[in-house]
VEXDREN-2710 file (C-alpha; in Angstrom, 1 decimal):
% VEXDREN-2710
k/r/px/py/pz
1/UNK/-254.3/-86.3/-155.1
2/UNK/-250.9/-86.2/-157.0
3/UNK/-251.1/-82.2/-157.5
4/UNK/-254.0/-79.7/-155.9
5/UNK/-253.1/-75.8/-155.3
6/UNK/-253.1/-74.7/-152.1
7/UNK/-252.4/-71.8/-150.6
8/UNK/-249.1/-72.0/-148.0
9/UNK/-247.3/-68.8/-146.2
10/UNK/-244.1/-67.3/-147.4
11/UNK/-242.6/-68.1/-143.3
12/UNK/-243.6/-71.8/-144.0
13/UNK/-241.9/-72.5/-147.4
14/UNK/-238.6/-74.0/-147.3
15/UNK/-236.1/-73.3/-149.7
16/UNK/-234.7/-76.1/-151.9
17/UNK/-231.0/-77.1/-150.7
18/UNK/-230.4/-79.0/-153.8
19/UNK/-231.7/-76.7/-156.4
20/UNK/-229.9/-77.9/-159.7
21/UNK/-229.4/-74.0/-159.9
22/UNK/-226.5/-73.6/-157.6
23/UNK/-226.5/-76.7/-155.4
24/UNK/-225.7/-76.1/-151.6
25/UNK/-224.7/-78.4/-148.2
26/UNK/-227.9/-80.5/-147.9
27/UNK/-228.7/-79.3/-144.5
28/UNK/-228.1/-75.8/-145.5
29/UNK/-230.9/-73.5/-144.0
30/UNK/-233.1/-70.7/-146.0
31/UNK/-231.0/-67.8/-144.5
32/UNK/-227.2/-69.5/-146.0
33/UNK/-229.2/-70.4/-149.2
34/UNK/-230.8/-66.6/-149.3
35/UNK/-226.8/-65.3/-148.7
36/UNK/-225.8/-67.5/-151.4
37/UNK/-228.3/-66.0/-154.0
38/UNK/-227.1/-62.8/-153.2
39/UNK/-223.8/-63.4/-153.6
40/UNK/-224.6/-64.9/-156.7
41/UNK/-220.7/-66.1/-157.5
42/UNK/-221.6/-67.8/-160.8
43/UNK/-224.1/-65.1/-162.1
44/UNK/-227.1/-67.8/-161.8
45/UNK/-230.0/-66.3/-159.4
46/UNK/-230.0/-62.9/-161.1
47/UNK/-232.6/-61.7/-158.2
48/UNK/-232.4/-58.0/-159.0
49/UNK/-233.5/-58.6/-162.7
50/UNK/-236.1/-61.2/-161.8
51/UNK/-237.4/-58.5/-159.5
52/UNK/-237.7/-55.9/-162.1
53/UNK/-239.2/-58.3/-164.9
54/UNK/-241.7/-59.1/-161.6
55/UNK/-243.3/-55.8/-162.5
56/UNK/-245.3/-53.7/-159.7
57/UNK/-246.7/-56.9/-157.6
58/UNK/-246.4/-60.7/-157.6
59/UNK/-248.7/-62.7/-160.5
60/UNK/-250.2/-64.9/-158.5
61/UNK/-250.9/-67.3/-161.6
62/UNK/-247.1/-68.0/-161.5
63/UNK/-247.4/-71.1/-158.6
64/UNK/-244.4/-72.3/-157.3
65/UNK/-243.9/-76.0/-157.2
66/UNK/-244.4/-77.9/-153.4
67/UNK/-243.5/-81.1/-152.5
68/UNK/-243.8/-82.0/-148.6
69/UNK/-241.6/-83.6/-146.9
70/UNK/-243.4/-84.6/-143.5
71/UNK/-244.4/-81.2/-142.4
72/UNK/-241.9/-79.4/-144.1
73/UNK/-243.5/-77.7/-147.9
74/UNK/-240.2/-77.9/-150.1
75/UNK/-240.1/-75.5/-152.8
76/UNK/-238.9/-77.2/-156.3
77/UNK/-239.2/-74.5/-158.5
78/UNK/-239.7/-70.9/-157.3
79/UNK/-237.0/-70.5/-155.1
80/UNK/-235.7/-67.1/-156.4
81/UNK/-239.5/-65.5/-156.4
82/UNK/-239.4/-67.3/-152.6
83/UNK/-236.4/-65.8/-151.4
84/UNK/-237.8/-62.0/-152.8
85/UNK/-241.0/-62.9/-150.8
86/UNK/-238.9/-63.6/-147.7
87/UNK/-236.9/-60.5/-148.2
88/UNK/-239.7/-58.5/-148.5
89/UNK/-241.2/-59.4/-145.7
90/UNK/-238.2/-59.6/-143.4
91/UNK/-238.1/-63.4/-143.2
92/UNK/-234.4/-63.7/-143.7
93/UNK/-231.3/-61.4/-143.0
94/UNK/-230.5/-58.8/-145.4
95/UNK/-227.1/-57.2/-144.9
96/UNK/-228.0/-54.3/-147.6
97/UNK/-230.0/-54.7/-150.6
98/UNK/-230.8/-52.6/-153.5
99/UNK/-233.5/-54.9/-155.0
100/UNK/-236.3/-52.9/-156.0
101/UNK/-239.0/-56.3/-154.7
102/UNK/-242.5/-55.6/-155.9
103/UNK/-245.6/-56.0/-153.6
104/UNK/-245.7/-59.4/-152.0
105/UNK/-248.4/-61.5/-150.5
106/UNK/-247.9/-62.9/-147.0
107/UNK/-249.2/-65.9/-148.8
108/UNK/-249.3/-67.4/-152.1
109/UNK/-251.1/-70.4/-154.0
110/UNK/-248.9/-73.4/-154.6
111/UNK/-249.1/-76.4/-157.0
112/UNK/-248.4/-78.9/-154.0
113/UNK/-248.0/-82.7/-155.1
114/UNK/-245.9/-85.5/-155.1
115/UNK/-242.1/-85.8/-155.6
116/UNK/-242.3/-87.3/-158.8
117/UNK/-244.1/-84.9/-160.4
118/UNK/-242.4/-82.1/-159.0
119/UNK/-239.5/-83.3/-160.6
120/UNK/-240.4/-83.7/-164.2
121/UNK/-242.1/-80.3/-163.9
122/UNK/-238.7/-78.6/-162.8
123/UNK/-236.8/-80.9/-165.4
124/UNK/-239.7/-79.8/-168.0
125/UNK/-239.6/-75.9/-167.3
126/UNK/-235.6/-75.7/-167.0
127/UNK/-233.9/-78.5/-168.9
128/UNK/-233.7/-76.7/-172.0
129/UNK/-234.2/-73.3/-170.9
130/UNK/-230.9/-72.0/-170.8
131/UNK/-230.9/-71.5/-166.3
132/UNK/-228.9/-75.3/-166.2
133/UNK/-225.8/-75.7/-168.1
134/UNK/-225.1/-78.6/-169.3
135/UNK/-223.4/-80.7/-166.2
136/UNK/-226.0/-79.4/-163.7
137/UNK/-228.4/-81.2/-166.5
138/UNK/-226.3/-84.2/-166.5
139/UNK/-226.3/-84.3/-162.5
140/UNK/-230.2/-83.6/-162.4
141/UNK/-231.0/-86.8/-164.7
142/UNK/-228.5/-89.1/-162.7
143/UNK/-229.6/-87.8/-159.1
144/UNK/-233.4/-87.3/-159.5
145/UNK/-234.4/-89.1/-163.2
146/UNK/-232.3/-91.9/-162.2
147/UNK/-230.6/-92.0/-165.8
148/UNK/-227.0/-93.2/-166.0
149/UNK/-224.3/-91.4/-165.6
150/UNK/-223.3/-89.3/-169.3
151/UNK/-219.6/-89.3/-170.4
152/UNK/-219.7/-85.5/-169.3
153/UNK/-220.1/-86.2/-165.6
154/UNK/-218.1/-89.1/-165.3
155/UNK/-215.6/-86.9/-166.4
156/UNK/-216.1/-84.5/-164.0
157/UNK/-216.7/-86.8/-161.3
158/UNK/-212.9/-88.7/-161.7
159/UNK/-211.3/-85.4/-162.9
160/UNK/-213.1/-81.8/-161.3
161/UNK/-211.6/-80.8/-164.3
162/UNK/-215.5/-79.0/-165.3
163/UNK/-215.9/-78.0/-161.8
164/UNK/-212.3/-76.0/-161.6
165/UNK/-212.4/-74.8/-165.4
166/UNK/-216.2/-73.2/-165.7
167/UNK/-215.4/-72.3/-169.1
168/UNK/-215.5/-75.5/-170.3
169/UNK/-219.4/-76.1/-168.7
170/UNK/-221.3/-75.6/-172.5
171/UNK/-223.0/-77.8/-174.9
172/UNK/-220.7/-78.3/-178.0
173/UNK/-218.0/-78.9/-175.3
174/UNK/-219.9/-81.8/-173.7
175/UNK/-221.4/-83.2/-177.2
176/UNK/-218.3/-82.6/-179.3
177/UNK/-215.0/-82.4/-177.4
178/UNK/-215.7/-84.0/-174.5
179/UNK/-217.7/-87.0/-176.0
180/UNK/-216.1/-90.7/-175.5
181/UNK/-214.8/-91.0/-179.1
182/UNK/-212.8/-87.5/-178.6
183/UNK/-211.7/-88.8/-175.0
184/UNK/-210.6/-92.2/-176.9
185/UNK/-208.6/-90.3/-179.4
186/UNK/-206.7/-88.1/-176.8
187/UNK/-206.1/-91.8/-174.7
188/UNK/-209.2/-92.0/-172.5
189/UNK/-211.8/-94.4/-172.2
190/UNK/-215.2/-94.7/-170.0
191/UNK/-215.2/-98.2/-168.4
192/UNK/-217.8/-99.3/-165.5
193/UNK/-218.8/-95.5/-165.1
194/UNK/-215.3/-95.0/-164.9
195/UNK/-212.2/-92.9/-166.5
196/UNK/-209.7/-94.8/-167.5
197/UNK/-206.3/-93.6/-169.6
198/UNK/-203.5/-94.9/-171.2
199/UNK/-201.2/-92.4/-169.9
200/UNK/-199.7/-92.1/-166.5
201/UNK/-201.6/-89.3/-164.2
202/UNK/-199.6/-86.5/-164.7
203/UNK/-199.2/-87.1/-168.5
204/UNK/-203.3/-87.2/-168.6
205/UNK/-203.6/-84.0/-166.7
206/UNK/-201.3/-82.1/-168.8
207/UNK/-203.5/-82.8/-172.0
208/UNK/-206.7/-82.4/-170.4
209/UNK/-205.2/-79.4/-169.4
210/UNK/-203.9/-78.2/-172.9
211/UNK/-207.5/-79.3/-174.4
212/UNK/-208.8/-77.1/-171.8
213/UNK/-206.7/-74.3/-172.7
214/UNK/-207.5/-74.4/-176.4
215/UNK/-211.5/-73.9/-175.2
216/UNK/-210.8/-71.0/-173.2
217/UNK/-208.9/-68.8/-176.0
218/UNK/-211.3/-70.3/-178.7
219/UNK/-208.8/-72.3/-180.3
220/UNK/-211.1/-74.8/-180.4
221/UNK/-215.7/-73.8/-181.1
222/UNK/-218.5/-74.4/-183.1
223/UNK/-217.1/-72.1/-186.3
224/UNK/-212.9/-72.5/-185.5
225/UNK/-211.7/-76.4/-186.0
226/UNK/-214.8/-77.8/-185.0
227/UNK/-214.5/-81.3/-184.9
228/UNK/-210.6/-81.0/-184.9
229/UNK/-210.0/-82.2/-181.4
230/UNK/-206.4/-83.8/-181.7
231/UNK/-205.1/-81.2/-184.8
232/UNK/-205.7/-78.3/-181.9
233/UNK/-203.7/-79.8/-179.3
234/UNK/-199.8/-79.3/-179.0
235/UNK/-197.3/-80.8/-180.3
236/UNK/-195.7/-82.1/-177.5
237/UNK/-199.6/-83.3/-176.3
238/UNK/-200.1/-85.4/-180.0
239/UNK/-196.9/-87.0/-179.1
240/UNK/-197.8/-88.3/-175.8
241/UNK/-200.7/-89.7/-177.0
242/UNK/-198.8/-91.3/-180.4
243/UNK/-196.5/-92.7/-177.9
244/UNK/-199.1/-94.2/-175.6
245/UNK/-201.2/-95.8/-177.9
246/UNK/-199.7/-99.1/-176.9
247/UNK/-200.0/-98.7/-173.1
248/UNK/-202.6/-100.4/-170.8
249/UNK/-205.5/-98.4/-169.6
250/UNK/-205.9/-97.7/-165.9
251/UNK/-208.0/-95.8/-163.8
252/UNK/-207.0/-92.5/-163.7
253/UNK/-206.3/-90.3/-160.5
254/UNK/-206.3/-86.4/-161.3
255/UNK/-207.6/-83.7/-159.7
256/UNK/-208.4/-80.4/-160.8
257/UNK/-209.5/-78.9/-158.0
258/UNK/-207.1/-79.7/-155.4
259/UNK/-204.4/-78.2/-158.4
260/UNK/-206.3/-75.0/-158.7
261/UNK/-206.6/-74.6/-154.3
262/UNK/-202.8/-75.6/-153.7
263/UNK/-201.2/-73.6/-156.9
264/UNK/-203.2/-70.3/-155.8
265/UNK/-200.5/-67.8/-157.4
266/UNK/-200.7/-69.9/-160.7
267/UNK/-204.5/-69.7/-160.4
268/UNK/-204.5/-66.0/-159.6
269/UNK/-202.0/-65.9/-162.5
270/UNK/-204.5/-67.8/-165.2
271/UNK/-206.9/-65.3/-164.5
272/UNK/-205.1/-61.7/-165.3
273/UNK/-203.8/-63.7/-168.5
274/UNK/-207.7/-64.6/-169.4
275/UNK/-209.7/-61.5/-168.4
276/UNK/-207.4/-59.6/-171.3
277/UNK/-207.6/-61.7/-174.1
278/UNK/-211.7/-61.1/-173.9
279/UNK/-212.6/-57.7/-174.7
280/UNK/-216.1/-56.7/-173.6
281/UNK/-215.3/-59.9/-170.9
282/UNK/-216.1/-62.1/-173.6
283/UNK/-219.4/-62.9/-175.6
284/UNK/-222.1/-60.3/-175.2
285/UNK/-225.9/-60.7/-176.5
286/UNK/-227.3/-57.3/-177.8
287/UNK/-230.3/-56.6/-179.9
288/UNK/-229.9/-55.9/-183.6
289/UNK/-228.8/-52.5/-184.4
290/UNK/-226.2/-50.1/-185.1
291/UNK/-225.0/-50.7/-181.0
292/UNK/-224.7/-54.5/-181.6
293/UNK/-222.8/-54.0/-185.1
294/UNK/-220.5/-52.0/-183.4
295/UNK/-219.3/-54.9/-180.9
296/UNK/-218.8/-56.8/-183.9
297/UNK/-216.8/-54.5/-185.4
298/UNK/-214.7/-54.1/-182.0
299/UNK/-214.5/-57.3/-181.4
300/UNK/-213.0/-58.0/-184.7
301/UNK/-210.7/-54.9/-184.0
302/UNK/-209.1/-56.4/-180.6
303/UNK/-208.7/-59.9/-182.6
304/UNK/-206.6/-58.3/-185.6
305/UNK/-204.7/-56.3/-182.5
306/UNK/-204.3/-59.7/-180.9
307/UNK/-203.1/-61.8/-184.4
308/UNK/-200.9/-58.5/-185.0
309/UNK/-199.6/-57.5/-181.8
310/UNK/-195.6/-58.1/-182.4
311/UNK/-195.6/-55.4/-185.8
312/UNK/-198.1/-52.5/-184.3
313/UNK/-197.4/-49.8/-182.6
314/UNK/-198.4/-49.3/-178.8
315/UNK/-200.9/-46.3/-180.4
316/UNK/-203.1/-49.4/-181.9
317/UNK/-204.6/-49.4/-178.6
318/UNK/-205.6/-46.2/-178.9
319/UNK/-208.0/-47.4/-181.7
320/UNK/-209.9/-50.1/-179.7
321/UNK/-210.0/-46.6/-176.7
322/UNK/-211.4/-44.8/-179.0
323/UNK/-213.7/-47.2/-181.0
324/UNK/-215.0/-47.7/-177.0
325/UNK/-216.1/-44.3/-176.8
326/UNK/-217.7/-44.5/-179.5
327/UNK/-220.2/-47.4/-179.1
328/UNK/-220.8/-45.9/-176.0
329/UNK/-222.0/-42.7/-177.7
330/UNK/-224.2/-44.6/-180.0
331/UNK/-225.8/-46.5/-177.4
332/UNK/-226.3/-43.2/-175.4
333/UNK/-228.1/-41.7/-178.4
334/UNK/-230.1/-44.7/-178.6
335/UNK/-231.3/-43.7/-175.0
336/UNK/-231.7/-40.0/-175.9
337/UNK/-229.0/-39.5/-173.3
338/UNK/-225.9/-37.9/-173.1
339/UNK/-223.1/-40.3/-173.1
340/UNK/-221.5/-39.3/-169.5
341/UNK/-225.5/-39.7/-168.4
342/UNK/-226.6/-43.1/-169.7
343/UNK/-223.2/-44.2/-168.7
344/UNK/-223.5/-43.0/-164.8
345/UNK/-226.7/-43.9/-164.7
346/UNK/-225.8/-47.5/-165.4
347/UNK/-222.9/-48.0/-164.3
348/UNK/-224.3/-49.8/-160.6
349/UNK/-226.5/-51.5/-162.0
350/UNK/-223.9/-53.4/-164.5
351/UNK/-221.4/-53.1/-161.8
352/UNK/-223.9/-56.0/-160.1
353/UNK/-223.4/-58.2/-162.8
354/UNK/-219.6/-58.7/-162.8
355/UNK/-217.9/-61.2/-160.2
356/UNK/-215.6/-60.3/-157.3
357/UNK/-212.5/-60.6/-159.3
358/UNK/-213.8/-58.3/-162.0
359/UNK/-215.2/-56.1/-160.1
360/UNK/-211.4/-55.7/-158.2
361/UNK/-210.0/-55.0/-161.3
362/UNK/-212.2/-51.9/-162.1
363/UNK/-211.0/-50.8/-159.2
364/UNK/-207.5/-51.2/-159.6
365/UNK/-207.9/-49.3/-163.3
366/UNK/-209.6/-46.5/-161.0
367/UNK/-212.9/-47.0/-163.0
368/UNK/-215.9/-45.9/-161.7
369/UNK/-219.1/-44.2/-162.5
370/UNK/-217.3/-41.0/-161.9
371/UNK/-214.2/-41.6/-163.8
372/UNK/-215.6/-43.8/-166.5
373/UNK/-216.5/-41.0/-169.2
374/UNK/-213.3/-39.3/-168.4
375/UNK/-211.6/-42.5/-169.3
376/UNK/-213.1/-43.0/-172.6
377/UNK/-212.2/-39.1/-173.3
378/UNK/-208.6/-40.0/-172.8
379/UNK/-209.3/-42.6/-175.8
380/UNK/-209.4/-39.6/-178.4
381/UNK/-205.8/-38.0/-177.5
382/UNK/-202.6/-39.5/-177.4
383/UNK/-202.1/-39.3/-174.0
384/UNK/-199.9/-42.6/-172.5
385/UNK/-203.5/-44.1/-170.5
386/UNK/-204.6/-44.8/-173.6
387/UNK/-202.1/-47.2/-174.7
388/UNK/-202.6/-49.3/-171.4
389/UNK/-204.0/-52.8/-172.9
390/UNK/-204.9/-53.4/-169.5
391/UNK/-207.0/-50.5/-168.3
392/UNK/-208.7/-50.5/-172.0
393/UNK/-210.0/-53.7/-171.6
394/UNK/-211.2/-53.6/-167.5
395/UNK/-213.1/-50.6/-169.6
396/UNK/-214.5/-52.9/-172.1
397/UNK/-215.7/-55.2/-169.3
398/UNK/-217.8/-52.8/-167.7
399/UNK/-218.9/-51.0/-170.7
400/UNK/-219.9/-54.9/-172.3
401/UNK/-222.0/-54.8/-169.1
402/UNK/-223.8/-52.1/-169.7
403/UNK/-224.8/-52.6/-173.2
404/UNK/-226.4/-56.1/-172.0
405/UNK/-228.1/-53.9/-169.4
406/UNK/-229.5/-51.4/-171.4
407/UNK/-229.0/-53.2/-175.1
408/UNK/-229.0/-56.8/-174.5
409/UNK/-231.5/-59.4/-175.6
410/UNK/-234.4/-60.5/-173.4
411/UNK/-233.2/-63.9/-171.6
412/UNK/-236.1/-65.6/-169.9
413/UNK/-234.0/-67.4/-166.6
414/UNK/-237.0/-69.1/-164.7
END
């Protein structure tokens, strides 16, 4: 029989090492793949929200996907309600958790069947979900659909460039910047499954690095120069290429990744110059209302500050402060909460959310649940905190994650 349910305990299921998801070491057991979900680097297993949206007890209509290999049942797709069933029920190691993980069968009905159709029922339910960005789709179809390789992943592949730059992991990247006919403009070309480039390695790198840059300050989207490629790049980059055109291509040989582990101070330094320039830590989802105009508003408040920065005053800043506080009241009134109330009683929660790096520079801006409303306060005086560009936005960060807490649009992620 290709599929038949059967019912399999939680102890038995194995976790999937090479969930498209966040792909692990092969031979990576359930406990390293259960620490990895909880770390959750790259904000991709979500467990505490899939918990809540889990409601009081697990639906047991909801059938994860099986596939044996020997004696071993291999869970496909499920993994994250698997890994809150082993939680639950003490299965794995759980340093200290504040998932709220509703009531759990010991065991739970499966759609058991064969490889093959396990995997065009994962590529079916998640391809164009929004849980795989686009090169963990890319990687999917080459490994498991056996499709060629796209321009995308070859890309990464020869480069790491994807890999080391996440930014640059979205759609209109991959189907507009990063397709062959824009790689052939800037001096690549795809050859045998191959990147090839007419300039010498360390000329490539520094224009896949400038075309980079120009996607992670928005020089470069689907509304600003949208199919403008070579008109966003520098001048010194256009001249390269101008002066290229005439060279032989060649394999290339840059690497990304080994740059960004041996340069570590320039790394460290790439992120304090990023995390600034993206108030609310960059794009938020809320639902429509007066709350979500506001970020507009703001938004288009820190981008005047930004285009204007040289001829304003250091008190401008004080105007983004206070424009803060005041989102932050509207959303509390939306909540029937007093601001210092729906802010505390958030602030974990959204805290969650935000990476390791982010979350160290909360602290070093002393911002906390406690101190948070204080903060905003400041915002309304002139006192000299509220001119620091830098503490306003580590505010921004935490109060953008808090609106998509308690304000943001319903995402469906399994």
């Amino acid at each position: 029989m290709d599929q038949e349910v059967k019912y399999i305990p939680i102890k038995d299921l194995v976790l999937w090492n090479e969930n498209p998801r966040d792909p692990i070491n092969k031979d990576a057991t359930d406990q390293e793949i259960v620490d990895k979900a909880l770390a959750d680097n790259l904000s991709k297993w979500t467990l505490p929200k899939l918990a809540k949206e889990m409601g009081e007890y697990y639906d047991l209509s909801e059938l994860p996907t099986v596939v044996y290999h020997g004696d071993k049942p291999v869970v496909y797709d499920g993994n994250r309600r698997i890994i809150l069933g082993k939680i639950k029920h003490g299965l794995v190691t759980v340093a200290e958790s504040n998932i709220n993980i509703p009531t759990f069968p010991e065991e739970i009905p499966c759609n058991v069947c064969i490889e093959k159709i396990a995997l065009k029922n994962v590529y079916r339910k998640h391809s164009e979900s929004g849980s795989w960005l686009p090169l963990e789709r890319d990687i999917f179809l080459h490994k498991f659909m056996k499709e060629e390789k796209s321009t995308f992943l070859i890309l990464e592949e020869d480069t790491g460039i994807i890999s080391a730059n996440p930014e640059l992991n979205q759609r209109f990247v991959k189907e507009e910047v990063f397709k062959e006919d824009s790689l052939n403009k800037m001096g690549f070309s795809i050859t045998a499954g191959k990147l090839n480039s007419i300039h010498s390695n360390e000329e490539g790198y520094s224009i896949l690095s400038d075309i980079s840059q120009k996607i992670k300050k928005k020089k470069i989207t689907t509304r600003v120069s949208r199919g403008k490629v070579l008109e966003v790049l520098e001048p010194s980059s256009r001249e390269l290429i101008e002066h290229n055109q005439q060279n032989q291509l060649h394999p290339v040989n840059i690497n990304f990744k080994k740059s960004a582990n041996e340069t570590k101070e320039q790394r460290q330094t790439r992120r304090s110059q990023k995390k600034p320039s993206e108030i609310f830590g960059g794009k938020i989802y809320l639902k429509m209302g007066d709350v979500s105009d506001l970020h507009r508003d703001i938004t288009d408040l820190y981008q005047f500050y930004l285009n204007n920065i040289d001829t304003l005053s250091n008190s401008f800043v004080g105007l983004i402060r206070m424009s803060l506080r005041l989102i932050c009241e509207t959303a509390a009134n939306n909540r029937n909460k007093k601001m210092n109330e729906y802010l505390k009683s958030t602030f974990e929660k959204a805290k969650k959310t935000l990476d390791q790096d982010t979350k160290t520079t909360l602290a070093n801006q002393n911002i906390t649940s406690d101190s948070i409303t204080q903060l905003l306060h400041t915002g309304a005086h002139t006192y000299k905190s509220s001119s620091s560009i830098e503490q306003t936005i580590a505010l921004s960060i935490i109060i953008g994650a808090i609106l998509t807490v308690t304000h943001g649009k319903e995402v469906k992620s399994e």
